[in-house]
C-alpha positions as CSV (number, residue, x, y, z in Angstrom):
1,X,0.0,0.0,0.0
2,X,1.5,3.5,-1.0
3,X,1.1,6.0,0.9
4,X,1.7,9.9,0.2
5,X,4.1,12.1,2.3
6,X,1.3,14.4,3.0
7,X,-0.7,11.1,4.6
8,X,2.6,9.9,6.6
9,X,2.7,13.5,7.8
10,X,-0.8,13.2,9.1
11,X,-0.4,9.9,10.5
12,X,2.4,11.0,12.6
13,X,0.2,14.2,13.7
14,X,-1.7,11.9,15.2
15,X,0.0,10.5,18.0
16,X,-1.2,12.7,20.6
17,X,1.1,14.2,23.6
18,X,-0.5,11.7,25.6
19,X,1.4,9.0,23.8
20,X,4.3,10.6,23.8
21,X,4.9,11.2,27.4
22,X,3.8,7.6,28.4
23,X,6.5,6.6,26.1
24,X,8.6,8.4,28.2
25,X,7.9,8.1,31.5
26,X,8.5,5.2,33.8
27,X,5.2,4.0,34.8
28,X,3.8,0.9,37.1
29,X,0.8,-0.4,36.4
30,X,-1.4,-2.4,38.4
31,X,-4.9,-4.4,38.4
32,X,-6.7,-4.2,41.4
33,X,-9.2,-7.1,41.8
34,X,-11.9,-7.8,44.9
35,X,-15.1,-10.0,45.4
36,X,-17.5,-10.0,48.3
37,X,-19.9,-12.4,48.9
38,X,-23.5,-11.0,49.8
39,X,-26.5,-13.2,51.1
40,X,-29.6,-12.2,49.2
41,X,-32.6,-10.8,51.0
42,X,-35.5,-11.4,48.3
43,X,-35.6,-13.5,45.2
44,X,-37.7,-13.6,42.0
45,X,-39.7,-16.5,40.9
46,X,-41.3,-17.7,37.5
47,X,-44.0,-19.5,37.0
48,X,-46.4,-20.6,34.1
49,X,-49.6,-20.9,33.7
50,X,-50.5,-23.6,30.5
51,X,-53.9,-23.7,29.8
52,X,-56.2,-26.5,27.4
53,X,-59.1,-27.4,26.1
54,X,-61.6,-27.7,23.3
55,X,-62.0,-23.8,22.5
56,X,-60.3,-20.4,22.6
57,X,-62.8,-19.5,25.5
58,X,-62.6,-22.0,27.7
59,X,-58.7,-22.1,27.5
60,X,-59.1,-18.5,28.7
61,X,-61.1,-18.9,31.2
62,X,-59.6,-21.5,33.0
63,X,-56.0,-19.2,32.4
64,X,-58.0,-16.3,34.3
65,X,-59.1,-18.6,37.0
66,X,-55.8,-19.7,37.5
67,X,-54.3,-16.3,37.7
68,X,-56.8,-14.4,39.7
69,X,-56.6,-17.7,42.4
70,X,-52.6,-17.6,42.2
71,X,-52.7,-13.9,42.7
72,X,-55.4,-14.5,46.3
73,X,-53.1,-16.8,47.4
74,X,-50.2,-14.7,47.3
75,X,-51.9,-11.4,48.7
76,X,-53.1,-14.0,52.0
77,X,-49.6,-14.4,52.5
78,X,-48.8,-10.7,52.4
79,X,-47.5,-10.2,48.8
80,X,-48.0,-7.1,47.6
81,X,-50.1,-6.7,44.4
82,X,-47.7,-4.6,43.0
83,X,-44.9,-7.2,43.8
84,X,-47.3,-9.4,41.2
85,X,-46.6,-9.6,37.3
86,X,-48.8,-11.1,34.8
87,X,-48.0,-11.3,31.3
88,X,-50.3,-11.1,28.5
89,X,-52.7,-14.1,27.4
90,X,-50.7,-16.4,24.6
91,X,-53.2,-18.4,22.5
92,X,-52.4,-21.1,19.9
93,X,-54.5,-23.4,18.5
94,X,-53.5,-27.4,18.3
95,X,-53.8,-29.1,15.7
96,X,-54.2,-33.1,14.6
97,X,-52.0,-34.5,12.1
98,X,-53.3,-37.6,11.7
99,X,-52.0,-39.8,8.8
100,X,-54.4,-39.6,5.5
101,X,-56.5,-36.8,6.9
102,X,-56.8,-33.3,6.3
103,X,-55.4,-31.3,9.6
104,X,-57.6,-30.4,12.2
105,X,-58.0,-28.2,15.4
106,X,-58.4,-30.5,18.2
107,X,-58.3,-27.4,20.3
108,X,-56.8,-24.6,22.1
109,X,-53.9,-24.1,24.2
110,X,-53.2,-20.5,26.2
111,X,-50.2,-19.6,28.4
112,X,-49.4,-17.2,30.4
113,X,-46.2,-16.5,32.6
114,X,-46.2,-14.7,35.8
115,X,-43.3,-12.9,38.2
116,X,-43.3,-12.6,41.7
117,X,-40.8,-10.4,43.9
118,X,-40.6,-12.4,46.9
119,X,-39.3,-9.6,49.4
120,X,-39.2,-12.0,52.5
121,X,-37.3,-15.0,52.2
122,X,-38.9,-16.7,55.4
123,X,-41.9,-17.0,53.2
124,X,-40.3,-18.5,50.1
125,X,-41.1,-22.2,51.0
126,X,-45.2,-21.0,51.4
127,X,-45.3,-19.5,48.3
128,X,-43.5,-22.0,46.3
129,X,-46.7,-24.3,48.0
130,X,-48.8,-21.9,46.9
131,X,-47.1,-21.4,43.1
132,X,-48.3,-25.3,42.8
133,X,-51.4,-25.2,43.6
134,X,-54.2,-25.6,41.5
135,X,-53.8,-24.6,37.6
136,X,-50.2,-23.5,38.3
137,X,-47.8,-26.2,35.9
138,X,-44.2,-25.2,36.1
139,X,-41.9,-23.3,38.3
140,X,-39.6,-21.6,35.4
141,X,-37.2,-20.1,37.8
142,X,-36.4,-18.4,41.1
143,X,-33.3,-16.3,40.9
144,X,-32.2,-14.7,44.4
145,X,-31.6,-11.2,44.5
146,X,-30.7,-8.1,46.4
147,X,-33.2,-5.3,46.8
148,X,-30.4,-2.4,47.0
149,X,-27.0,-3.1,46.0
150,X,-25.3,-0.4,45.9
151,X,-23.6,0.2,49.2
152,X,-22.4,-3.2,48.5
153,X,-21.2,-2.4,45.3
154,X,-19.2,0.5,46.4
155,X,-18.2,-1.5,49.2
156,X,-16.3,-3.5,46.8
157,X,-15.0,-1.0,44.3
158,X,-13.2,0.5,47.5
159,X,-11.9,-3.0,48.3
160,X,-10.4,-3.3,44.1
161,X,-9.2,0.0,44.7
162,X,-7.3,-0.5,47.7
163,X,-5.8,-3.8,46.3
164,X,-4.3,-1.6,43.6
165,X,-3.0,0.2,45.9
166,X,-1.4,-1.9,48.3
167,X,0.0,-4.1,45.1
168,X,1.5,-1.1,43.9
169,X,3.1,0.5,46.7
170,X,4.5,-3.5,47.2
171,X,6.0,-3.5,43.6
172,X,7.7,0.2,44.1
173,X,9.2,-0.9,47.4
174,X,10.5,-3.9,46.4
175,X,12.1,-2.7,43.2
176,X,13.7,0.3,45.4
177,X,11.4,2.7,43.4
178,X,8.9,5.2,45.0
179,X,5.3,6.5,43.5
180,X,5.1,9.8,42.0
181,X,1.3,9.6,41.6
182,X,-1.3,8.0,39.6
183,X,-0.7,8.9,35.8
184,X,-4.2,6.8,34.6
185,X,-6.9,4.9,35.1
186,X,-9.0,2.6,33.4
187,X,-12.5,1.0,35.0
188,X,-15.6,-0.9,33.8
189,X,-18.2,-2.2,35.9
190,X,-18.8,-5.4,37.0
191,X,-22.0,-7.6,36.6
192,X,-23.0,-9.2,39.8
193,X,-23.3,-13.2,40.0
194,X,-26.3,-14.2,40.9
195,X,-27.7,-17.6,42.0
196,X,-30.0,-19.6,40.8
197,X,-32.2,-22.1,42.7
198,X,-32.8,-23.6,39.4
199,X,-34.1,-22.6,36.0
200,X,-36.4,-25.4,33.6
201,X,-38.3,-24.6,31.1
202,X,-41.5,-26.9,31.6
203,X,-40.7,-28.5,34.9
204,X,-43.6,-30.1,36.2
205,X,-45.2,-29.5,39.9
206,X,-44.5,-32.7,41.5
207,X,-40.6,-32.2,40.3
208,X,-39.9,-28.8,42.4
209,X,-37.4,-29.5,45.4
210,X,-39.6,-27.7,47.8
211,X,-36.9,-26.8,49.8
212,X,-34.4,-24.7,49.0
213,X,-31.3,-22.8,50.6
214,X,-30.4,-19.1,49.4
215,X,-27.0,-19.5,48.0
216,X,-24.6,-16.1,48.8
217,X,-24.3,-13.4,45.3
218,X,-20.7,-12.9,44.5
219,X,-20.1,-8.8,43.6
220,X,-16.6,-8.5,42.0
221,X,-14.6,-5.5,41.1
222,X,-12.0,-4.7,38.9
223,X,-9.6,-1.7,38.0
224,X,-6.5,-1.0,36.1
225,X,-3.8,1.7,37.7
226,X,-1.2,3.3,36.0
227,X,1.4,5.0,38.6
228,X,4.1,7.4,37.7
229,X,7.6,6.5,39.4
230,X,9.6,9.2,41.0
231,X,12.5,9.7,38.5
């Protein structure tokens, strides 16, 4: 590839002053790293609601019923309505495809996936009883969760930043070098892990471990130090 002298020019205006210093100045750099484990104090749990019969109607009905007696059982056990989600109505016909005859609808099938905030864990075992009750068929998920956390998150940016630190003033000193300062830094938030009790796509009522044990959510941190050294 040729390039002209006006475009090598150019290309060398762009290495910025930036650049050039780093390239001149002794630098350490450093990664510091933390985790702290949290336990979770609410969770989120899944379930579906499947639906069929003979017509589009009835399907729907029984769907509603299901709901509205899910939802009662819930608000006995202090779950707040607004701590209640229920998606939209899906409806699908089913068909028979019966060798040598023309397809048929043999009837309707309607689902419809709800989301509960469980906000007190002492309760999670009830409601899980009440999840498979009547016209409840899976349990899609319950994923534990914290309500607020961000003290805890910059609880453990504070933690990655003081392992910088300390990993840094521990390279200068055992080199013989001292810090002149940080000359950059470079950070990107981390996603939290969090448990899952377990996650099944049609898992059926009778196959839910009723018992359960909130497993702790790791928060991790991580970020990248550049320090100047005295010269």
């Amino acid at each position: 590839m040729f390039l002209s002298p006006l475009a090598l020019m150019m290309a060398g205006a762009l290495i910025t002053p930036l650049a050039l210093a780093e390239d001149n100045l002794p630098l350490l750099e450093t990664v510091g790293v933390a985790e702290l484990e949290v336990q979770p104090d609410m969770a989120w749990l899944e379930v579906q609601v499947v639906s069929k019969g003979p017509d589009g109607a009835y399907v729907k009905k029984a769907s509603d019923k299901a709901v509205a007696g899910f939802i009662s059982r819930l608000t006995a056990l202090g779950v707040k309505k607004e701590d209640i989600e229920s998606a939209n109505l899906s409806l699908h016909p089913e068909y028979d495809y019966e060798k040598g005859r023309e397809v048929q609808i043999k009837g309707f099938s309607a689902s419809r996936q709800m989301t509960v905030a469980v906000r007190d864990l002492d309760k999670l075992n009830a409601i899980l009883e009440q999840a498979l009750g009547e016209g409840i068929n899976s349990v899609n998920q319950i994923r534990f969760a914290l309500s607020d956390d961000s003290g805890y998150r910059a609880k453990v940016r504070q933690l990655a930043i003081a392992d910088a630190q300390a990993k840094a003033k521990s390279l200068a000193t055992g080199f013989g070098e001292k810090l002149d300062g940080v000359w950059r830094i470079r950070y990107f938030e981390q996603v939290p892990v969090r448990p899952m009790l377990y996650k099944a796509a049609a898992m059926e009522a009778d196959a839910v471990d009723r018992s359960y044990e909130s497993s702790a959510i790791t928060l991790s941190d991580r970020v990248e130090v550049s320090y100047r050294l005295k010269q």
